[in-house]
C-alpha positions as CSV (number, residue, x, y, z in Angstrom):
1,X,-9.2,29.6,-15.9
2,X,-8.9,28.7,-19.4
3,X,-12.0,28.4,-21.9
4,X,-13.2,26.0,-23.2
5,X,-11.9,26.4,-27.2
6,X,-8.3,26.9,-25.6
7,X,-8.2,23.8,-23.4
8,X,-9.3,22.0,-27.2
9,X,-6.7,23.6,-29.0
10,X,-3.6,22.0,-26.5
11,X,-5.4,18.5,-26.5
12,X,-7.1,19.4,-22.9
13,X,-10.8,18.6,-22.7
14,X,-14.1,19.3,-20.7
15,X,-14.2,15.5,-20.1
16,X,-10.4,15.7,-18.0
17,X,-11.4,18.4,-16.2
18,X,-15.6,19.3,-15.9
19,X,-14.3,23.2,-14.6
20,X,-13.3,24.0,-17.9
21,X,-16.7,23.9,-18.6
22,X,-18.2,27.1,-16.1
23,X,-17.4,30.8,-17.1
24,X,-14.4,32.5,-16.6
25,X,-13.4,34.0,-13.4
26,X,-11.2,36.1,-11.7
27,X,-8.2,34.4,-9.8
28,X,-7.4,36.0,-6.4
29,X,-3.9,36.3,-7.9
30,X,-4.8,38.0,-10.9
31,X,-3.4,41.8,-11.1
32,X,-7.1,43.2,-10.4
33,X,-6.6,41.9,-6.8
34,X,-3.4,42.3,-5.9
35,X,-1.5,45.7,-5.7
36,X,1.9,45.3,-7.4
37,X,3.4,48.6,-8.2
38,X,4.8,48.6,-11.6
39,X,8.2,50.2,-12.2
40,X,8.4,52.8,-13.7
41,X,11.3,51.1,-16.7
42,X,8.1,48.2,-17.3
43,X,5.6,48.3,-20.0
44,X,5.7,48.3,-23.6
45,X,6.6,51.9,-24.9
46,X,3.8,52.0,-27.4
47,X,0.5,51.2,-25.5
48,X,-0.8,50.3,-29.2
49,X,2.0,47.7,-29.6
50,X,2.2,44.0,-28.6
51,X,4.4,43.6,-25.6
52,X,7.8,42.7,-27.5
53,X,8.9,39.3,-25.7
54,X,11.9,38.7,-27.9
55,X,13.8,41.2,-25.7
56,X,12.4,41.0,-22.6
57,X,14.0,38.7,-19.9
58,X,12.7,38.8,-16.6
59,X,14.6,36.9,-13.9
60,X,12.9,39.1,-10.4
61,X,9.7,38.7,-8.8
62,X,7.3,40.2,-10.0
63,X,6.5,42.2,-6.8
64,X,9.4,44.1,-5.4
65,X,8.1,45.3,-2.5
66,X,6.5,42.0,-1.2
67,X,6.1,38.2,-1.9
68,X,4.2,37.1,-5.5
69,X,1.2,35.6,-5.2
70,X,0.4,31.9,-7.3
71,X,-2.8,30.4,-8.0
72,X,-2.3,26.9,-8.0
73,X,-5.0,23.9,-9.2
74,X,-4.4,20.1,-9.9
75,X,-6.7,18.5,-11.4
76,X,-6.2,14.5,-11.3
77,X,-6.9,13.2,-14.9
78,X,-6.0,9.4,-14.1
79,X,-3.8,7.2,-11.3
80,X,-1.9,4.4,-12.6
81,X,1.0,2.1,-11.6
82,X,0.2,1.9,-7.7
83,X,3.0,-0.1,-7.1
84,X,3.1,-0.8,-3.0
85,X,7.0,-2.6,-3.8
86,X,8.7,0.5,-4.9
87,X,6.6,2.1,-3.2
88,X,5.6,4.6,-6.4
89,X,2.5,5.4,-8.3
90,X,2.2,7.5,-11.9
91,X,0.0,10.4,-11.6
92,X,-1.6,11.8,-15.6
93,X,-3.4,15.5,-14.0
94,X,-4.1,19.1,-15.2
95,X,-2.2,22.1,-13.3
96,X,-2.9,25.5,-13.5
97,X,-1.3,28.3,-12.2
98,X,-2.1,31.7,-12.1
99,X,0.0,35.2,-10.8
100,X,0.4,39.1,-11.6
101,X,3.2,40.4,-13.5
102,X,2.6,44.0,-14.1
103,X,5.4,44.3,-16.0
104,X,3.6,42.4,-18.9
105,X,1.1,45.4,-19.1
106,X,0.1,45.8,-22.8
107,X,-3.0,48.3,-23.6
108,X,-4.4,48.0,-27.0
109,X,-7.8,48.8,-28.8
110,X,-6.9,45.6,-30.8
111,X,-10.0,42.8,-28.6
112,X,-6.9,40.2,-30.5
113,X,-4.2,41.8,-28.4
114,X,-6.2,42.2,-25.1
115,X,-5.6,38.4,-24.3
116,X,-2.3,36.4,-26.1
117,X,-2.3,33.0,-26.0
118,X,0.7,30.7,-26.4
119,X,0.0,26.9,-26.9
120,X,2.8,23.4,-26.8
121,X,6.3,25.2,-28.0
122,X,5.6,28.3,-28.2
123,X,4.3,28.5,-24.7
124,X,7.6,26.6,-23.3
125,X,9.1,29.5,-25.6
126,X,7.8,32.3,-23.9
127,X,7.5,31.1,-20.6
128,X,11.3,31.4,-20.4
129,X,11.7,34.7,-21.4
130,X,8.9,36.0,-18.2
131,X,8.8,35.2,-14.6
132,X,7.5,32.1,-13.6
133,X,6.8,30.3,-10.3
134,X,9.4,27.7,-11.5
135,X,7.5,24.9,-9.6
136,X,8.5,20.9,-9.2
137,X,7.3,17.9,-7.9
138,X,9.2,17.2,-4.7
139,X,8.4,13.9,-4.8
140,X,8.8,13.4,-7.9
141,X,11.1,9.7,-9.2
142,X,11.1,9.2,-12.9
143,X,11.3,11.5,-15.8
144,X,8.4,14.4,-16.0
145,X,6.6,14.4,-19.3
146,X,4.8,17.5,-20.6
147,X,2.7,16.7,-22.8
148,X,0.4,20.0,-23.3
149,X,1.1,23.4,-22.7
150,X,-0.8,26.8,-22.8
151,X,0.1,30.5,-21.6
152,X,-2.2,33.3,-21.6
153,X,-1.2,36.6,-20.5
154,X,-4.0,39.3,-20.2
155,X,-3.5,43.2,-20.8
156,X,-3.4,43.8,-17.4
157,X,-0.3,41.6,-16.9
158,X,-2.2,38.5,-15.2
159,X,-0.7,35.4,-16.6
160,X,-2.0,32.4,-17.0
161,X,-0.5,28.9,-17.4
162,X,-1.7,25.3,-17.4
163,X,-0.1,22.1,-18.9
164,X,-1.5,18.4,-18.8
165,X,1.5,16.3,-17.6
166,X,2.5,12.6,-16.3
167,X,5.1,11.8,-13.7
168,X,6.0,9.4,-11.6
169,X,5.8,10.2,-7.7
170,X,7.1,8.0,-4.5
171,X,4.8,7.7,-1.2
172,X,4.4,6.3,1.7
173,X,2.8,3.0,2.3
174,X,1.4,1.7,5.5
175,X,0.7,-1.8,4.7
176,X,0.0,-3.0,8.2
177,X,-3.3,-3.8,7.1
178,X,-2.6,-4.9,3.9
179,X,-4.9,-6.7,2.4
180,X,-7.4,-4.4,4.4
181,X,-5.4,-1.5,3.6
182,X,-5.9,2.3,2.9
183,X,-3.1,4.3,1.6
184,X,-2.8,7.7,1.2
185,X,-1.0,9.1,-2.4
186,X,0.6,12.1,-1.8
187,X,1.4,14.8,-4.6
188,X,3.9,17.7,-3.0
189,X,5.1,20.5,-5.4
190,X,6.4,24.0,-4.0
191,X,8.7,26.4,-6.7
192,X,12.3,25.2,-7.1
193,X,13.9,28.4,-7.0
194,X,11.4,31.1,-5.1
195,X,11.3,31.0,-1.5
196,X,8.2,31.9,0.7
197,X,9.8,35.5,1.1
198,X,8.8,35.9,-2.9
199,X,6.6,33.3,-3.3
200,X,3.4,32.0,-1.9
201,X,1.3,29.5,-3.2
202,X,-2.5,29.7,-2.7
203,X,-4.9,26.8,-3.4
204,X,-7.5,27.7,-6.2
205,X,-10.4,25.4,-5.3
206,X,-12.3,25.2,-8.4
207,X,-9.4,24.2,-10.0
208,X,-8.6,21.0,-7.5
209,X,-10.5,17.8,-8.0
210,X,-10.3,14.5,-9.6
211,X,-11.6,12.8,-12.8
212,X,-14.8,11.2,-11.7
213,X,-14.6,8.4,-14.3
214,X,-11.1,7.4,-12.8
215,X,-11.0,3.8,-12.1
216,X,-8.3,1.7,-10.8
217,X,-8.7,-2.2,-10.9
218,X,-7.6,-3.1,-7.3
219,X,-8.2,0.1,-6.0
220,X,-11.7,2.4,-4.7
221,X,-10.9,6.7,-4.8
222,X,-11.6,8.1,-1.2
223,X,-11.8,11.6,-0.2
224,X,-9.0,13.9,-1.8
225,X,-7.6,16.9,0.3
226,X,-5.2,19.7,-0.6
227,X,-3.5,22.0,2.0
228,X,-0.7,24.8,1.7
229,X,2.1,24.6,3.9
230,X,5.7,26.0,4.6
231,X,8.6,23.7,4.7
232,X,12.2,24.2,4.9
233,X,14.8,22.6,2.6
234,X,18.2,22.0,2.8
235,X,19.2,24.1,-0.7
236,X,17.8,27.5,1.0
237,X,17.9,28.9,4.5
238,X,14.3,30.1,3.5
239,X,11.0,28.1,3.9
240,X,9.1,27.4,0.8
241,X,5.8,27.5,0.2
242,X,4.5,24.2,-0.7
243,X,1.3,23.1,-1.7
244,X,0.5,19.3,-0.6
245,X,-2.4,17.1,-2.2
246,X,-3.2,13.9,-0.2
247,X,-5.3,11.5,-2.6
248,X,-6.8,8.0,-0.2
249,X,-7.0,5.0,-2.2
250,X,-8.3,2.1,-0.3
251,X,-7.8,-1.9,-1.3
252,X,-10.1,-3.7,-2.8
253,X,-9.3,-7.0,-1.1
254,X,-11.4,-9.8,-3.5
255,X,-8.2,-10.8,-5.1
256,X,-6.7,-11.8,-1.8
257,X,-9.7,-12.7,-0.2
258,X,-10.6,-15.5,-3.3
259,X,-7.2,-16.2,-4.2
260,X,-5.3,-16.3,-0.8
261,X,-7.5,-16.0,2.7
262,X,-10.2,-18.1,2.0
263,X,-8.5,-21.0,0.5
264,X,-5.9,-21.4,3.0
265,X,-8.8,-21.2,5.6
266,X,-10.2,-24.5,3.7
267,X,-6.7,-26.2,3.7
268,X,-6.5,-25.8,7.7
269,X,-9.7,-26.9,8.2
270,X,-9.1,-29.8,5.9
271,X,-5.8,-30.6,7.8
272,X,-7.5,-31.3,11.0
273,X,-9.3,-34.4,9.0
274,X,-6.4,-36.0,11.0
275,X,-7.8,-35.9,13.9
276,X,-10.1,-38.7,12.4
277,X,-7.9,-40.7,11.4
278,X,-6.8,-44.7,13.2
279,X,-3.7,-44.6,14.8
280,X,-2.7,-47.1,12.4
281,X,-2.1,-44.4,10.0
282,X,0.5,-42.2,11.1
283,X,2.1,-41.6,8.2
284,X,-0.5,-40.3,6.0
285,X,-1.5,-38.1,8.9
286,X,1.7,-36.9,9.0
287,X,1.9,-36.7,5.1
288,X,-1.3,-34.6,5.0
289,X,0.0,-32.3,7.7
290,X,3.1,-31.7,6.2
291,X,1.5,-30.9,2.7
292,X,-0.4,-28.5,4.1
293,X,2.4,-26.7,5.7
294,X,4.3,-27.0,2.4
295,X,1.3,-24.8,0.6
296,X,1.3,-22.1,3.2
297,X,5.0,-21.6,2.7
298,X,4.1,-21.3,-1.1
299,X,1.6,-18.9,0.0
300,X,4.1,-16.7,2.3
301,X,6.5,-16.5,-1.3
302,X,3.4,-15.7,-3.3
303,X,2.3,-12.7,-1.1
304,X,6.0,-11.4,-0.8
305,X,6.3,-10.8,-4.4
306,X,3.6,-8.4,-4.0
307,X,5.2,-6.6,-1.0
308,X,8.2,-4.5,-0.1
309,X,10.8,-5.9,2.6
310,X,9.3,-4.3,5.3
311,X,10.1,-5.6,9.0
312,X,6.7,-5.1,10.5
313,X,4.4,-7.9,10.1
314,X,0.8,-7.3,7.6
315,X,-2.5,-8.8,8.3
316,X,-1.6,-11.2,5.9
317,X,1.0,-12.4,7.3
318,X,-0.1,-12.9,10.5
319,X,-2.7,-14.9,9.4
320,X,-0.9,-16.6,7.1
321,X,1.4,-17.6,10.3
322,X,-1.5,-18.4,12.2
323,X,-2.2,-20.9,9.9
324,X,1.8,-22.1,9.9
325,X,1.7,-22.6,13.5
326,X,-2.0,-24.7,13.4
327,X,-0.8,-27.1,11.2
328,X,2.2,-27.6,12.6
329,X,0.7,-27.7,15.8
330,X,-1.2,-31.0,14.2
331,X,1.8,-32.3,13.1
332,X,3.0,-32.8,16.7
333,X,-0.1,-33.8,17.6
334,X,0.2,-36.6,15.5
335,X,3.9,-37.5,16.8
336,X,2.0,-37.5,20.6
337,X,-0.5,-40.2,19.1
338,X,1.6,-42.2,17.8
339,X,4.1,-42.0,21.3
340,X,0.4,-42.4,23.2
341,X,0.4,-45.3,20.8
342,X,3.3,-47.3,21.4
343,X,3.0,-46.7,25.2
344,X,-0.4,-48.9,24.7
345,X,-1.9,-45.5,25.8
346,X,-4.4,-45.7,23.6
347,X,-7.8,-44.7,25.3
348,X,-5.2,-41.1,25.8
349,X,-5.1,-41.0,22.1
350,X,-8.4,-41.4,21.3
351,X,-9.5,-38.6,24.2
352,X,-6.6,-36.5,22.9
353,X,-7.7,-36.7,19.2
354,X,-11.7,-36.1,20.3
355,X,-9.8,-33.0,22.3
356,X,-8.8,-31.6,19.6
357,X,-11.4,-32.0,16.7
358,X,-12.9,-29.2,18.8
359,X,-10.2,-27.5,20.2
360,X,-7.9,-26.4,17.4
361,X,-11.5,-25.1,15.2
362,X,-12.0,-23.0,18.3
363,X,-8.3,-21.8,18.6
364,X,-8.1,-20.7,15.4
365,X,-11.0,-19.0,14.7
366,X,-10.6,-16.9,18.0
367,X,-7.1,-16.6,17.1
368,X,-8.5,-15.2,13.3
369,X,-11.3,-12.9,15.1
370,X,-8.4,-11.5,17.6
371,X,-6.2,-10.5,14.6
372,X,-8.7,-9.3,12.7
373,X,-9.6,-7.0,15.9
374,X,-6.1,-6.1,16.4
375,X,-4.7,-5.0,12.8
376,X,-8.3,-3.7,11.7
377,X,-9.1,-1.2,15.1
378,X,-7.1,2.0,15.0
C-alpha cells in the first residue's frame, strides 16, 4: 500500500481512500511471500547500482515455473451518470495492484535506492519497460481516463502500482420494479493478455471499499461485494482470472412517487366524480373521462423517456395501465347511462351509477395492493 506523502504527490488523498491512512503492510503477493526463483541472467550486475531500466524489457511472467500472483484493490472514489436508458454508469475509483518480480532485485546501502518511486509519466514510462498484469475493464464503453499514476518497486523486486482513473462501464438493469427498484453496478476487470495459467488475481481487502461521502441524488449505496472468478473468453483457449465487484444501488422513488404515482392516483379518483353527475350531462362526463385518459397517456411518454425499450412491463407501467383501463372503464360506463337513459331505464342508471361510486374505488385499490404484492415479492 502506498503512504500517505506518495498518494499526495500523484493528486491521491486520505479523504478518497481512508486506507491510505493505516501503516504499511505486506501484500500476500509481495516477493517475501511468494517463492519465485530468480534466473540466474536477472538482477543488476552491481548490487550497489540502481536497477538500469533503460535496457531492460521484460515481456514473461515473472514466475517461470508457475502462475504470477496480483494483488488487486478498487477503491470507489465516486459513481456518476447512472443512466438506466443506455444502460451505463461512470465509475471515478482508486486501483492498486500489487505482484513479485524478482528480476527487479536491486540491493543497495543507499535507504534512497531501497524503495523507487515513479509518479504520472514517468510511471506510464517505466511500467512499459517491466512486467505488468496488463489488466482491463471488461465492461468497459467509453474512453478510459488515467488521470494519476504511481509505481513503486522495492529492493526485493515487489512492485507496486496504483492509478486513480474514470471510465465508463455498461450493466445490467432489472427495472421490473422500477420505480421500486434495486440494481446492481457491476465492475469486471481480469488481465488482457495473461491467462490464469500465469496469472491469478487475488482480492486485497483492505484495499476494496467505497468513498463513504459518495452521494448520488436518486440513488441510496447498499452493500458492496467483490469476488474472484475464472472465465473463459473467446481471444484465448485459456480461462482468465477475473476479479468481479458488484456495487447495489437502490432507487430513491420521491421523484416518481410526487411527480408521477400519487398524482395520477388523484386524477382517477377525481374521474369517478362522474358517477355523480345527472344523466343530463353526458357530455361533460364524457369530456372529464376522456381528459383524464388523455393525461395518463402523457404520463406513459413521460416515464418512457426515462426508460430503455424493454418488452417486459415495470411497476410503473402497470400501474399506470391500471389507471388507463379505470378510466376508460368510466368512459363506457357513461355510454351505458346514457343507453340506460334513452331506454327510459332510468331507475337502472341511477343503481348502476350508486354501483359504481363504490365499486370502481374498491377495484382499483385492490387492483393497486395486488400489483404492488406481485412486482414488490421476490
Amino acid at each position: 500500500m502506498v503512504n500517505f506523502i506518495s498518494a499526495i504527490e500523484v493528486g491521491i488523498s486520505a479523504q478518497d481512500n481512508p486506507s491510505l491512512q493505516q501503516p504499511r503492510e505486506v501484500s500476500s503477493a509481495a516477493c517475501s511471500q511468494v517463492d519465485y526463483k530468480l534466473p540466474k541472467t536477472s538482477g543488476a550486475k552491481n548490487p550497489e547500482a540502481q536497477f538500469d531500466f533503460e535496457e531492460a524489457v521484460f515481456v514473461n511472467s515473472p514466475n517461470p515455473n508457475g502462475t504470477t500472483k496480483v494483488d488487486i484493490g478498487l477503491y470507489v472514489i465516486n459513481i456518476s451518470n447512472v443512466n438506466a436508458v443506455e444502460t451505463t454508469y461512470r465509475l471515478e475509483g482508486l486501483i492498486n495492484l500489487v505482484w513479485c518480480d524478482p528480476r527487479l532485485q536491486h540491493n543497495s546501502q543507499d535507504q534512497q535506492l531501497q524503495k523507487q518511486t515513479y509518479l504520472e509519466e514517468d510511471a506510464a514510462v517505466k511500467l512499459k519497460r517491466i512486467w505488468w498484469p496488463s489488466i482491463t475493464f471488461v465492461n468497459q464503453v467509453e474512453e478510459y481516463f488515467r488521470k494519476n499514476e504511481e509505481l513503486i518497486i522495492l529492493a526485493d523486486g515487489t512492485v507496486e502500482y496504483q492509478e486513480k482513473f474514470s471510465v465508463e462501464l455498461k450493466s445490467f438493469f432489472d427495472l421490473t420494479k422500477f420505480p421500486f427498484d434495486e440494481q446492481t453496478l457491476d465492475v469486471e476487470i481480469e488481465s488482457f493478455a495473461w491467462s490464469e495459467n500465469y496469472l491469478e488475481l487475488d482480492r486485497e481487502e483492505k484495499k476494496i471499499g467505497f468513498n463513504p461521502n459518495l452521494n448520488l441524488p436518486e440513488w441510496e449505496i447498499g452493500d458492496l461485494k467483490s469476488r474472484i472468478e475464472q472465465k473463459q473468453e473467446v481471444r484465448g483457449i485459456e480461462p482468465f482470472s477475473k476479479f468481479l465487484m458488484h456495487i447495489k444501488l437502490i432507487r430513491k422513488p420521491g421523484f416518481y412517487l410526487w411527480k408521477i404515482i400519487i398524482p395520477l392516483v388523484i386524477l382517477v379518483i377525481i374521474s369517478w366524480s362522474v358517477f355523480w353527475m345527472g344523466e343530463e350531462s353526458l357530455a361533460d362526463r364524457i369530456s372529464f373521462s376522456l381528459t383524464g385518459i388523455l393525461t395518463v397517456v402523457a404520463y406513459q411518454f413521460l416515464i418512457s423517456e426515462n426508460l430503455p425499450n424493454i418488452s417486459y412491463l415495470t411497476l410503473m407501467d402497470a400501474i399506470l395501465s391500471l389507471s388507463f383501463v379505470v378510466m376508460a372503464l368510466t368512459v363506457a360506463e357513461n355510454i351505458v347511462i346514457d343507453g340506460l337513459n334513452k331506454a327510459n331505464l332510468k331507475f337502472i342508471a341511477i343503481q348502476l351509477d350508486r354501483i359504481c361510486r363504490f365499486a370502481f374505488p374498491t377495484i382499483y385499490v385492490v387492483a393497486l395492493f395486488t400489483l404492488g404484492f406481485f412486482y414488490m415479492v421476490d
